[in-house]
N, C-alpha and C positions, 0 to 999 in steps of 0.2 A: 363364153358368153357372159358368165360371172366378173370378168373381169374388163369387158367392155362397158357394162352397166357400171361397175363400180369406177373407173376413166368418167364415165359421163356425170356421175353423181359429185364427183370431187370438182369435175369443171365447174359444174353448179355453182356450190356452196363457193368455188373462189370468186366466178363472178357477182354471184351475191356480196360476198365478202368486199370487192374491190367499189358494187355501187352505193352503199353504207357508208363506206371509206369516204365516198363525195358529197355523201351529204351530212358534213361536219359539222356539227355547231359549234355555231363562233361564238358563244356566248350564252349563258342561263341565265341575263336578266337584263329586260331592257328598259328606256322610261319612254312612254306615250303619254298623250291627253286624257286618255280616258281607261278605264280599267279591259277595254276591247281593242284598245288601239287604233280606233277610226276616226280619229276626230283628228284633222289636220292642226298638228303642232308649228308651224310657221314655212317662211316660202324662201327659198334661196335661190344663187344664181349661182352658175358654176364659174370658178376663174379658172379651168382649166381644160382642158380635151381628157375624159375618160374614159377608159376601155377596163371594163371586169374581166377578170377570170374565168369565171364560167359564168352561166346564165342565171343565177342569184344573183349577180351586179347589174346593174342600171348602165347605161354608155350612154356619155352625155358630151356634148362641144361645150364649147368656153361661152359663155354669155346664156345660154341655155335656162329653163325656171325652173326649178324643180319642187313638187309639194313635200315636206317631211312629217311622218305619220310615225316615225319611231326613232330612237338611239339606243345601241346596244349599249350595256353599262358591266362596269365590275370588271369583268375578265376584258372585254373588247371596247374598249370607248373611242375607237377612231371608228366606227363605222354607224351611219345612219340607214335610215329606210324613208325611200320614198319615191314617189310617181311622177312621170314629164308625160301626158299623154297617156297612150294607150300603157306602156312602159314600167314597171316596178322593180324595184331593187335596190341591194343596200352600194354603198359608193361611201368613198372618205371623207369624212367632214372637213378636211383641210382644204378638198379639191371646190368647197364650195366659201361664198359668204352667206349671211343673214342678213334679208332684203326685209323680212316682215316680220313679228313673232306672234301668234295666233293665240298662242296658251301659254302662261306664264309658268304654272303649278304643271309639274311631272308626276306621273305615278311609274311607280317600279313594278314592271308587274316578271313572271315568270315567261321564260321563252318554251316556243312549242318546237315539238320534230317538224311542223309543217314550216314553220319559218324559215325552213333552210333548205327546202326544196324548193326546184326548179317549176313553173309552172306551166304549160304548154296548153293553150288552147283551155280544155278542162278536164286537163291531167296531169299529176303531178307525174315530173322525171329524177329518171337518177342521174345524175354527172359522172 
């Protein structure tokens, strides 16, 4: 019996283990508009068809608008954050242009554990 319980306990901990593993952060610093990161930082169009990896990416067609409310910096600078719609996530800055800029002035603020989870309805997942 001790050794069933201890099977199940170790399952546990590895699938714990492996849903932390997907929620990686890509980055500890990004720059926004504002020190909350709500303030829409400018409006792009996509030139390209994109498809994320997991459900922290955004998937967008080509000509598509997208709002940006954040850029990852330092460690990650090819990836942004932001909304088409209902829609949020980060996607490559390459994949897009700049159609408008909103905010000139960036703030560097710190990233959180929640910025790198999945969000579903109103709850956060693990990948």
């Amino acid at each position: 019996m001790s050794r069933i319980l201890d099977q199940k306990i170790l399952l546990l901990v590895i699938s714990f283990l492996t849903s932390v593993q997907g929620t990686k952060v890509l980055s500890e610093w990004k720059k926004c508009g504002d020190r909350e990161c709500e303030t829409a930082m400018s409006r792009v169009q996509a030139t390209t068809d994109y498809l994320g990896p997991d459900c922290r990416y955004l998937n967008f067609k080509t000509g598509e608008e997208i709002i940006v409310y954040s850029k990852l910096s330092r460690k990650n600078e090819n990836l942004w954050t932001g909304s088409k719609g209902k829609d949020f996530g980060y996607f490559p800055k390459d994949a897009v242009k700049v159609e408008e800029v909103f905010i000139a002035e960036e703030v560097e603020v710190l990233t959180k554990e929640t910025d790198f989870l999945c969000l579903h309805g109103d709850k956060y997942a693990f990948e």
